[in-house]
N, C-alpha and C positions, 0 to 999 in steps of 0.2 A: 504494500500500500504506500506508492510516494502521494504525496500531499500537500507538495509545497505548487504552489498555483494549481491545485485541485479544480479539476472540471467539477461540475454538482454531482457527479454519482459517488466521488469522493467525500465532498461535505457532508452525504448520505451517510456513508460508511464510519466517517469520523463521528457525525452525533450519533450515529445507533450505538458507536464503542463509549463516548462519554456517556451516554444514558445508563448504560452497564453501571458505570463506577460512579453514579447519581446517586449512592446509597452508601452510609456513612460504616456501615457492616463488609459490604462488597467492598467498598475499599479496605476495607482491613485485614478481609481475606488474603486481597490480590496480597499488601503489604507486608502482610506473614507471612505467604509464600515466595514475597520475591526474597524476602530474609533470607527463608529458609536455602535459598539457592536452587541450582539445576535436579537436585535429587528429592526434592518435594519433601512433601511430609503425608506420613499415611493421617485416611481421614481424620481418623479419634485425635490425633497428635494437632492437627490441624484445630478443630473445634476446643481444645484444651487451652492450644496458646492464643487463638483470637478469643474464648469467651460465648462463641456459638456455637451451639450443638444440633445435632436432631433437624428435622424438616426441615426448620430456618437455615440449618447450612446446606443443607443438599440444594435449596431452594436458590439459595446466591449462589451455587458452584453452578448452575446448571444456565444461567443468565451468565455467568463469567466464560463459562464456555462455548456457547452461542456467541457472545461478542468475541473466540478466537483468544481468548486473554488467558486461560488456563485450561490443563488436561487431566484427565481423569484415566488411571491404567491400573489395572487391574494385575497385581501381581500373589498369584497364591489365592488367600481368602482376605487381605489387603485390599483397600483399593487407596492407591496414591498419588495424594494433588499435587500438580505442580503449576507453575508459574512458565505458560509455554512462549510468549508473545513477545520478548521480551523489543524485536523489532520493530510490532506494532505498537510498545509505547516509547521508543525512540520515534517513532514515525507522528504519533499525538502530539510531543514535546516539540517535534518540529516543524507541526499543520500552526501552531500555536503562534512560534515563534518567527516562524516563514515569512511575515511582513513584520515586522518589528519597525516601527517606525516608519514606513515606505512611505507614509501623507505625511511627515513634518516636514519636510522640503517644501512640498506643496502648501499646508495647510499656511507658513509662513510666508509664502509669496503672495496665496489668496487673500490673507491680509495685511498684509506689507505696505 
C-alpha cells in the first residue's frame, strides 16, 4: 500500500485501517503485540498483558485482522497473535506525513 499522493481507492484503504485502530483496546492490542515483537504472543498471554480477555479480545483481533494489521496461527492447540503489518503502519505514518506542510509556501503567498 504506497500512499503518499494516494488516488481515493487508497484514502479508502487508509481510513478503513484507521477505523480499525478507532478503539482505545485495538490499539492496545496492536501495541502489545508490536512489543511483543515478530514471535507474537499466544492468545491467553496476549489478553493477560493488555487487560482483555474473552469475546472482547477475539472480537478486536478479528477487526485487526480484517484491517491486515495482525495474524492469527494456529500452532499445536495454541493459537498465536502477532503483529503482521508492520509495513502497512510505516505506510499510515507516511499517508500522514506525505504532505507535511506542502500549502505553507502557498498559504503564505495567498496572503502575503
Amino acid at each position: 500500500m504506497e500512499l503518499k499522493n494516494a488516488p481515493p481507492s487508497d484514502l479508502t484503504l487508509a481510513a478503513s485501517t484507521f477505523a480499525a485502530l478507532g478503539s482505545e483496546q485495538r490499539l492496545l492490542v496492536l501495541r502489545t503485540l508490536v512489543r511483543a515483537g515478530p514471535d507474537g504472543l499466544p492468545i491467553g498471554e496476549l489478553g493477560a498483558r493488555s487487560g482483555i480477555t474473552g469475546s472482547t479480545l477475539t472480537h478486536h483481533m478479528k477487526i485487526l485482522a480484517a484491517a491486515g494489521l495482525v495474524e492469527q496461527i494456529r500452532q499445536g492447540r495454541k493459537i498465536i497473535c502477532i503483529a503482521a503489518a508492520y509495513d502497512r503502519m510505516e505506510d499510515l505514518s507516511a499517508f500522514l506525513l506525505s504532505e507535511c506542510c506542502a500549502d505553507t509556501a502557498q498559504t503564505a503567498h495567498d496572503h502575503g
